[in-house]
Legacy VTK file of the C-alpha trace (Angstrom):
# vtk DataFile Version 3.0
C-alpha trace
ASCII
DATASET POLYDATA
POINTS 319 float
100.851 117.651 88.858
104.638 117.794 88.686
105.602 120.144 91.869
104.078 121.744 94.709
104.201 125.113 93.072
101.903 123.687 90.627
99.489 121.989 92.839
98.744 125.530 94.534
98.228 127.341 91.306
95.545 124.700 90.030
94.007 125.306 93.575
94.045 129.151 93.363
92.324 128.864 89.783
89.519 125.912 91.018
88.763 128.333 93.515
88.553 131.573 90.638
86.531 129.245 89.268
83.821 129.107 91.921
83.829 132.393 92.405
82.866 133.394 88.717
78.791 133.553 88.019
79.293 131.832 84.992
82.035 128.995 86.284
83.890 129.857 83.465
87.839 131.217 83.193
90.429 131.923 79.886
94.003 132.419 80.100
93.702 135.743 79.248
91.802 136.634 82.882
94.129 139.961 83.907
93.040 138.951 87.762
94.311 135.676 87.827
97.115 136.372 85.597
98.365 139.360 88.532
97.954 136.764 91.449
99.917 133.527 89.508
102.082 135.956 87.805
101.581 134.221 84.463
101.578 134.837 81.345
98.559 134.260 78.759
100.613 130.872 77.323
101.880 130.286 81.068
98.022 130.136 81.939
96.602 128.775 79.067
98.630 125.419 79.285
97.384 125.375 83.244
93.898 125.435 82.231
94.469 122.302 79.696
96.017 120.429 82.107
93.322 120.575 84.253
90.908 120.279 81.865
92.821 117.140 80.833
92.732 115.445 84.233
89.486 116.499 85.654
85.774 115.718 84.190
84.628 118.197 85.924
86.296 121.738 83.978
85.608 121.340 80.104
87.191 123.021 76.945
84.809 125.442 74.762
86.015 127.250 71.493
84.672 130.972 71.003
86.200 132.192 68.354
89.913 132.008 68.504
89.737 131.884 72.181
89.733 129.132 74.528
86.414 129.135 77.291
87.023 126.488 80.246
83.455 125.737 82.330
83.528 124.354 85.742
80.205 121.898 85.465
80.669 120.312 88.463
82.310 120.689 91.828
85.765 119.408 92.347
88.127 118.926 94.908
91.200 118.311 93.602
92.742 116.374 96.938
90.077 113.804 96.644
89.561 113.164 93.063
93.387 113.433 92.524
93.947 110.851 95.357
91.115 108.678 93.964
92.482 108.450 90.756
96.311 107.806 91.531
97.937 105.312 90.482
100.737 105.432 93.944
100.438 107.929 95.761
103.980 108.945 97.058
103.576 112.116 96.004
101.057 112.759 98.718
103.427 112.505 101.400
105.986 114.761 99.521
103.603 116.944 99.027
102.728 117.072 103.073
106.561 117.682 104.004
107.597 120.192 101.028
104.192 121.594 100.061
102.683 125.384 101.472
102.647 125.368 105.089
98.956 127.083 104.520
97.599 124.076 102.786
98.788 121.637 105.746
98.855 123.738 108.780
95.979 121.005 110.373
98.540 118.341 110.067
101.672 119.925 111.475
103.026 123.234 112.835
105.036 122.667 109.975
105.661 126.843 108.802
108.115 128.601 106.765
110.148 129.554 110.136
110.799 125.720 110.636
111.774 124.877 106.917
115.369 125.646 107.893
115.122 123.006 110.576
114.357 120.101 108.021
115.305 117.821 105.536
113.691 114.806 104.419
116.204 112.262 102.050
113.619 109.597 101.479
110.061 109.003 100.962
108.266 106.120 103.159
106.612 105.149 100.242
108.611 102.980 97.301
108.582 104.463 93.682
106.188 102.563 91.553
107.853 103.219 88.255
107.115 101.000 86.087
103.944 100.437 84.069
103.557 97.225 86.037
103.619 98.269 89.024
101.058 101.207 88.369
98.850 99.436 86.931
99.049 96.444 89.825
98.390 99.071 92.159
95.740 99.780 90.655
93.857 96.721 89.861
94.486 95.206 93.074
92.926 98.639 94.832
89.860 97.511 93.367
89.638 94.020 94.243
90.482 95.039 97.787
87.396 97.502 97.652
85.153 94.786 96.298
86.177 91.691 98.109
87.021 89.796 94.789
89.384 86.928 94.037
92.293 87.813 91.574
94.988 85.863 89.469
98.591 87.056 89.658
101.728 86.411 88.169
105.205 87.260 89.400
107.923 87.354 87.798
109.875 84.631 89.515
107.064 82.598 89.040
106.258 79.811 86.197
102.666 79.652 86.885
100.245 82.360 87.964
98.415 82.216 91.452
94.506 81.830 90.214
91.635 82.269 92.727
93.616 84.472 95.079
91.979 86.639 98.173
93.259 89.945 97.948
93.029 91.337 101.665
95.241 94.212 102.314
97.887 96.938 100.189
100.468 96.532 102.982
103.862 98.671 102.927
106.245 97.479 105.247
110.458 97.499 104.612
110.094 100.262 102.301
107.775 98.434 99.916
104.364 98.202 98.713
102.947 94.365 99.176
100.081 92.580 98.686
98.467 90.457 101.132
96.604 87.794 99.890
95.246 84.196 100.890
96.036 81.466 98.273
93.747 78.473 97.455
95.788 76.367 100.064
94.115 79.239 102.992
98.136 80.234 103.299
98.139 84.198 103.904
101.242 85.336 102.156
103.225 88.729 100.713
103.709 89.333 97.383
106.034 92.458 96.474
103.981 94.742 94.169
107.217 95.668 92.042
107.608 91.841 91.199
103.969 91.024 89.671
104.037 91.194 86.243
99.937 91.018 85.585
97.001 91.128 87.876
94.009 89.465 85.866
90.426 88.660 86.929
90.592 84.522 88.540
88.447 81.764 87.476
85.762 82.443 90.694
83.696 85.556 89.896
81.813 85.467 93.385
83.230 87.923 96.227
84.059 86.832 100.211
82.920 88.406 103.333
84.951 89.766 106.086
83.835 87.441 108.498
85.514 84.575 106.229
88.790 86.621 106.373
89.053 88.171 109.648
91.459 86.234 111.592
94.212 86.876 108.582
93.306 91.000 108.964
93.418 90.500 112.788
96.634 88.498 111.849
98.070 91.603 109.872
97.815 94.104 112.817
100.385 92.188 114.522
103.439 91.419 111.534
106.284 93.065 112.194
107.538 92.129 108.667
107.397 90.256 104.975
108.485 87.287 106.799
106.282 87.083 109.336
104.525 83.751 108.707
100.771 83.440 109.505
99.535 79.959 111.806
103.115 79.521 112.551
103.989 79.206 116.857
106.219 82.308 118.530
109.392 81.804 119.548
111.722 84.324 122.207
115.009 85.205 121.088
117.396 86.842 124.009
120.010 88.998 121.979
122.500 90.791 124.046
123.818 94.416 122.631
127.582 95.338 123.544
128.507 98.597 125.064
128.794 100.323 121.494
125.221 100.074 120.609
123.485 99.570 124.016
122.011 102.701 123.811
119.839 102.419 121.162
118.116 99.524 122.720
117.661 101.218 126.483
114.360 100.697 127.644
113.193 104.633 126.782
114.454 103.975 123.209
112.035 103.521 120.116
112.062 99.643 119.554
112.989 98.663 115.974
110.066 95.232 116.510
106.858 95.128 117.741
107.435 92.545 119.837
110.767 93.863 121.345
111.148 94.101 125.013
114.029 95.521 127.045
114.813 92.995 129.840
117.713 94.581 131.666
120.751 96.529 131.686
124.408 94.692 132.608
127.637 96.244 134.631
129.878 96.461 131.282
126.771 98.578 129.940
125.419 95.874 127.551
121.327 95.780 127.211
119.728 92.396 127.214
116.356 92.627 125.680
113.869 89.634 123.753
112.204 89.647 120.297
109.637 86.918 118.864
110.014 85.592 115.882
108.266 83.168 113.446
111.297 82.093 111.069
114.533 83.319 111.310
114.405 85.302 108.490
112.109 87.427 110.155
114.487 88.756 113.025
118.214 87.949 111.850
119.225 90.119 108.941
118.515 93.227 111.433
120.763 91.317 113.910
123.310 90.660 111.518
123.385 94.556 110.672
124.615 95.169 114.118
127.587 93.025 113.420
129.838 92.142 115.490
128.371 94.187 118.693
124.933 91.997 118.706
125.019 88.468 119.991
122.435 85.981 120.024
122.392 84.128 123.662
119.246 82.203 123.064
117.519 79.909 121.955
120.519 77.783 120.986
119.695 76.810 117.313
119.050 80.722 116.058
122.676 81.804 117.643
123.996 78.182 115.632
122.289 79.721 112.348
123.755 83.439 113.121
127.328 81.843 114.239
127.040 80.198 110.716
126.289 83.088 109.094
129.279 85.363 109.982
131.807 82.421 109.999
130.538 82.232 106.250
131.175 85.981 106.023
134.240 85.674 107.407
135.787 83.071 104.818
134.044 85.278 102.147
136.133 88.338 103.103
139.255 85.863 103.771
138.985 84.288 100.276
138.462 87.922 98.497
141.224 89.396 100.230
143.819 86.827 99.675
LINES 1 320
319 0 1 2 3 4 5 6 7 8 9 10 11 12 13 14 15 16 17 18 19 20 21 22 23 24 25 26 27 28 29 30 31 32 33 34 35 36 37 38 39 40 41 42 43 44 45 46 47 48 49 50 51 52 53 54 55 56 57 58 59 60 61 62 63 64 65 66 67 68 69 70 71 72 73 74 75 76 77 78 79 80 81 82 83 84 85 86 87 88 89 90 91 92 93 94 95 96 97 98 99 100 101 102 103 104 105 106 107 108 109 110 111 112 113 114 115 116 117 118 119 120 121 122 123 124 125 126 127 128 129 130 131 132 133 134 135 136 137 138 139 140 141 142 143 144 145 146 147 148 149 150 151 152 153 154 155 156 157 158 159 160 161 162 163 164 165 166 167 168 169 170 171 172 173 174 175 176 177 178 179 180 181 182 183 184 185 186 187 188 189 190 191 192 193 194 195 196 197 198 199 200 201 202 203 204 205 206 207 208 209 210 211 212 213 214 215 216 217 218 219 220 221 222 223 224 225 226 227 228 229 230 231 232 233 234 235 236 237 238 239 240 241 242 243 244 245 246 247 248 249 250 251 252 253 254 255 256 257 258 259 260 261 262 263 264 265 266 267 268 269 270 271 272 273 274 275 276 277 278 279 280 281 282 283 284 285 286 287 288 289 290 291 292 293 294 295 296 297 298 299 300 301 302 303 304 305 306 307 308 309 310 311 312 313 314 315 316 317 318
């Protein structure tokens, strides 16, 4: 299903479908060749394409004419969601798709198209084979509770006996959180595993023996949140230039963010917690050089490090 167009044609002709006695179409029906404007061909290669991805419509040969049967029901939303391999076209399909098919989602209509645009997709591109078929495998151990093997990339060894909890996309990728044979819960980027295979235990886990790393995962704020590790407060204070977008009625870019007050020269104090560094300093260092780290001392040391290190980069490049 390539475009939205599409998607609402193979709807209109599921639904001819139902309507017909016989659950049976061709491509030379006049009716539903006057409502999709097609052409015999134009319809005819419509009906094998859904004949090719659904069980449920099948191919029979009278004559020199093509019969397709509906056997079953079908809902193409479900069974096409079931079957995906990623499914970043569903949220395309929500922003771009007929207003008609989502009007229970949004008051998304064609008077407010004008009003929109939408650059990017909250949902990475699984391109490569990989990656699909990752996706995929890991779905299913996920549904079942079972213990995988995976290897990444970067890795020399694969990670045997591994509990796959959650799909997880957070930073504009798709992770996997799992709990290795050490009972560490880490991330591992779906893009970067080159196989998912079955692992040496065949038996499945319980919830209960998992919970407090999915009560654990309602709380990250990112990848590098680490799991059994203490909370520590970081006071940053924003400069004039960017105070606004850390007011206290502004949408906080952390979970744990929390505006503590605003100063005479118009800067806004406000705290974050943090598990490593890692997890809150590359979105300080964004805000470059109007964010400063006040506390605790060794986390404004490490970011004070970091942009003197920028510095001599840009020094040594320049001269």
């Amino acid at each position: 299903m390539s475009d939205i167009g599409t998607l609402q044609k193979y709807i209109t002709i599921v639904e001819e479908f139902k309507k017909r006695i016989d659950g049976t179409l061709d491509a030379y029906d006049e009716h539903l060749q006057n409502v999709l404007h097609l052409k015999p061909k134009q319809l005819g290669r419509l009906l094998d394409e859904l004949a090719q991805t659904y069980d449920s419509i099948v191919v029979q040969k009278e004559k020199n004419k093509k019969i397709y049967k509906l056997i079953k029901p079908i809902d193409i939303f479900i069974e096409a969601f079931e079957n995906a391999n990623e499914v970043g076209w569903l949220f395309s399909m929500a922003h771009d798709g007929d207003p008609e098919l989502f009007k229970k989602l949004s008051d998304y209509t064609n008077e407010q198209k004008h009003i929109y645009i939408f650059k990017s997709s909250p949902f990475e591109d699984l391109q490569t084979l990989e990656a699909k078929e990752s996706f995929k495998k890991l779905k299913i151990a996920i549904k079942l509770k079972e213990y995988r093997k995976i290897k990444f990339f970067y890795e020399q060894e694969a990670f045997d006996n591994l509990l796959c909890l959650k799909l997880v996309f957070m930073d504009g990728n798709w992770y996997i959180a799992f709990v290795d044979e050490k009972q560490k819960l880490r991330f591992g980027r779906l893009a970067f595993i080159e196989k998912v295979e079955y692992a040496s235990k065949t038996a499945s886990y319980t919830s209960a023996n998992v919970q407090k790393y999915l009560d654990f995962l309602q709380s990250i704020q990112n990848s590098m949140t680490l799991y059994g590790e203490a909370k520590q407060r970081a006071i940053i204070k924003a400069l004039p230039n960017i105070a606004r977008y850390f007011e206290d009625d502004m949408k906080k870019f952390f979970l744990s963010q929390k505006f503590i007050k605003k100063e005479d020269d118009g800067s806004v104090l406000f705290s974050l917690e943090y598990t490593q560094s890692l997890e809150i300093l590359p979105f300080i260092q964004k805000w470059l050089p109007d964010m400063i780290v006040l506390e605790p001392k060794e986390l404004r040391e490490e970011y004070a490090k970091k942009a003197s290190y920028l510095l001599e980069n840009i020094s040594s490049a320049l001269s």
